[in-house]
C-alpha positions in Angstrom: 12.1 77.4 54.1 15.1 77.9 56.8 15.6 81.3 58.1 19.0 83.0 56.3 22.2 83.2 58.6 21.1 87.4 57.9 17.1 86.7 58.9 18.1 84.7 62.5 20.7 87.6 63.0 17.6 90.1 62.2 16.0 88.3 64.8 18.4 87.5 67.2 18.7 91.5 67.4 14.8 92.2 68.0 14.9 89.6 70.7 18.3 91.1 72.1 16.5 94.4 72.4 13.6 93.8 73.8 15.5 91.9 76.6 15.7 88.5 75.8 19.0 86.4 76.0 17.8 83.3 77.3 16.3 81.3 74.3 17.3 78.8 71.2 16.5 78.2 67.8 15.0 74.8 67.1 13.8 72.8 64.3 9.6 73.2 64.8 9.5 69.8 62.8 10.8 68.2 66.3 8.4 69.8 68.6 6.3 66.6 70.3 2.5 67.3 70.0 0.5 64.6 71.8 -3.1 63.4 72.6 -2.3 63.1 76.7 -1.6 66.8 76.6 -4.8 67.6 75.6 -6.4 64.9 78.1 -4.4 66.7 80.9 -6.3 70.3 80.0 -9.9 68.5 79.9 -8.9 66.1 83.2 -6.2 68.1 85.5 -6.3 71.6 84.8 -9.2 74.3 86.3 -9.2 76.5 83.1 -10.4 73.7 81.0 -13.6 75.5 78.7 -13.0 78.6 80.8 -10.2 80.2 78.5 -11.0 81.9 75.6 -7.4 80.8 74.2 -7.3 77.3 76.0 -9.1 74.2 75.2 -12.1 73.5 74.1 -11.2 77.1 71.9 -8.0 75.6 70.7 -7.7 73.2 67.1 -8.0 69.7 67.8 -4.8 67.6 68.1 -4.0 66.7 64.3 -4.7 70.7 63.2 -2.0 71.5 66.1 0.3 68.9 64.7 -0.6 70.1 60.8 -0.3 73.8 62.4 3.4 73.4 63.7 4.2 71.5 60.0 3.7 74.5 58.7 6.8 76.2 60.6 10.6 76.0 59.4 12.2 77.8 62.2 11.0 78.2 66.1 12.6 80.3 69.0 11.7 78.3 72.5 12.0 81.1 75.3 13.0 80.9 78.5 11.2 82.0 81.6 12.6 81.7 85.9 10.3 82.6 88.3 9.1 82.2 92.3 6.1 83.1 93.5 5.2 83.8 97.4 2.3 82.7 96.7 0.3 80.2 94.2 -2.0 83.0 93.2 0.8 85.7 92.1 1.5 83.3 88.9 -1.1 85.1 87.0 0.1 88.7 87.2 3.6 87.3 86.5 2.2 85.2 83.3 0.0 88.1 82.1 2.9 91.0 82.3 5.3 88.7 80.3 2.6 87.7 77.8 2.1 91.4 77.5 5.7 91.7 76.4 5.9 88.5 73.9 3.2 89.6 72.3 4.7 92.8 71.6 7.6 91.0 70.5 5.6 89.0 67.7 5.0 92.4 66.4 8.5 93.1 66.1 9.2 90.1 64.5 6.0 90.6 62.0 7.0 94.2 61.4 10.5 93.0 61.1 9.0 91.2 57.3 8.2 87.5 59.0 4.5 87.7 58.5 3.8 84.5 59.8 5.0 84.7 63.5 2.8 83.3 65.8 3.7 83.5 69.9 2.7 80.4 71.9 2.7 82.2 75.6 4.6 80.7 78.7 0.9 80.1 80.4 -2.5 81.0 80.2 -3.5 84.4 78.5 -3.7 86.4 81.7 -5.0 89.1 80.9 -8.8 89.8 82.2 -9.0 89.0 85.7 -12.8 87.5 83.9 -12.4 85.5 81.0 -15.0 85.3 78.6 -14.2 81.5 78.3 -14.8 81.6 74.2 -13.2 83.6 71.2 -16.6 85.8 70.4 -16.2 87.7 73.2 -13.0 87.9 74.2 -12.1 91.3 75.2 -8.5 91.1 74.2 -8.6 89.0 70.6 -5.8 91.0 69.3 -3.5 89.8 71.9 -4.7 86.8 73.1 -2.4 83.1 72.1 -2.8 79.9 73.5 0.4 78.1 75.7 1.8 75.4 74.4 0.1 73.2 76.1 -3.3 74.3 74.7 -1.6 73.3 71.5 -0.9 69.8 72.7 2.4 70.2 73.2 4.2 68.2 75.4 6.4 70.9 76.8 8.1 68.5 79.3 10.0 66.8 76.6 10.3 69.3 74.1 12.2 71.3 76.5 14.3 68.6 77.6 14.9 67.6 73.8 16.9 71.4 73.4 18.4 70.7 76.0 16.4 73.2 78.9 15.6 72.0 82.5 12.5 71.5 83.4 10.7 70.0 86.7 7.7 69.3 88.5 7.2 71.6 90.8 6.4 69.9 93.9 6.2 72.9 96.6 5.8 76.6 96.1 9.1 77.8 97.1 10.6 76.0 94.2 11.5 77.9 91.2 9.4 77.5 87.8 10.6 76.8 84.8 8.2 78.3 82.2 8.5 78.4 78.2 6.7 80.2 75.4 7.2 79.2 71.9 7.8 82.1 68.5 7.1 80.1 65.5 8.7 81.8 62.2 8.4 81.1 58.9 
């Protein structure tokens, strides 16, 4: 079921509050969810089994792809920022996650009981993660990124018509996106 002209507007006006003007509606149905994502979290990336909302603690790749099936409308969000150093990413990630997740409250409130916030990165938020979903000390607010949902982010993105690069120093800007799935 599409969203109403009246329902995006709703929207549009939650996210316009809370300080959001760089994002755009898409079609969920064209979000690309693929196997190599997932083999990039288990071979490339350090928080592989040590995230309570990254993989191994994430569906498998068909449930991601039946999950996002299940969505008429999506809002990809927009995220800029430069770190001095690699290891500031995390306070950065974990004070915007704070505020998206917030925002899927807003929406849920708002009478869309089926939002669901992909964050822009990792959860973030205990400087020790549990690593599983038992006994994770934040469960209430605690999503998975795209990319724990197999998403390819890379050419999603580019598909809406956002930039995105691979970051090849750390003085380069970073382009990071978190996805609000409505129904």
């Amino acid at each position: 079921m599409t969203l109403s002209i009246q329902q995006q507007q709703r929207i549009d006006e939650t996210l316009q509050s809370q300080g959001y003007t760089d994002y755009k509606w898409i079609d969920p149905q064209r979000i690309i969810v693929a196997q190599w994502v997932r083999m990039k979290c288990m071979f490339g990336c350090g928080e592989y089994g040590h995230g309570a909302s990254c993989p191994p603690n994430t569906p498998s790749v068909p449930e991601c792809e039946r999950f996002f099936k299940e969505y008429s409308n999506a809002i990809i969000l927009h995220f800029e920022g430069k770190m001095e150093k690699p290891e500031g990413r995390h306070a950065w990630s974990a004070k915007i996650n704070e505020r998206l997740v917030k925002l899927e409250r807003a929406v849920f409130l708002a009478g869309f009981e089926r939002a669901f916030l992909l964050f822009m990165d990792s959860c973030c938020f205990c400087k020790e993660c549990s690593g599983n979903r038992e006994t994770c000390s934040q469960p209430r607010m605690a999503r998975p990124a795209p990319e724990a949902m197999a998403v390819d982010v890379y050419s999603t993105v580019r598909r809406f018509g956002f930039e995105i690069n691979v970051r090849t120093d750390y003085d380069q800007k970073m382009d990071r996106y978190a996805f609000l799935m409505v129904h």
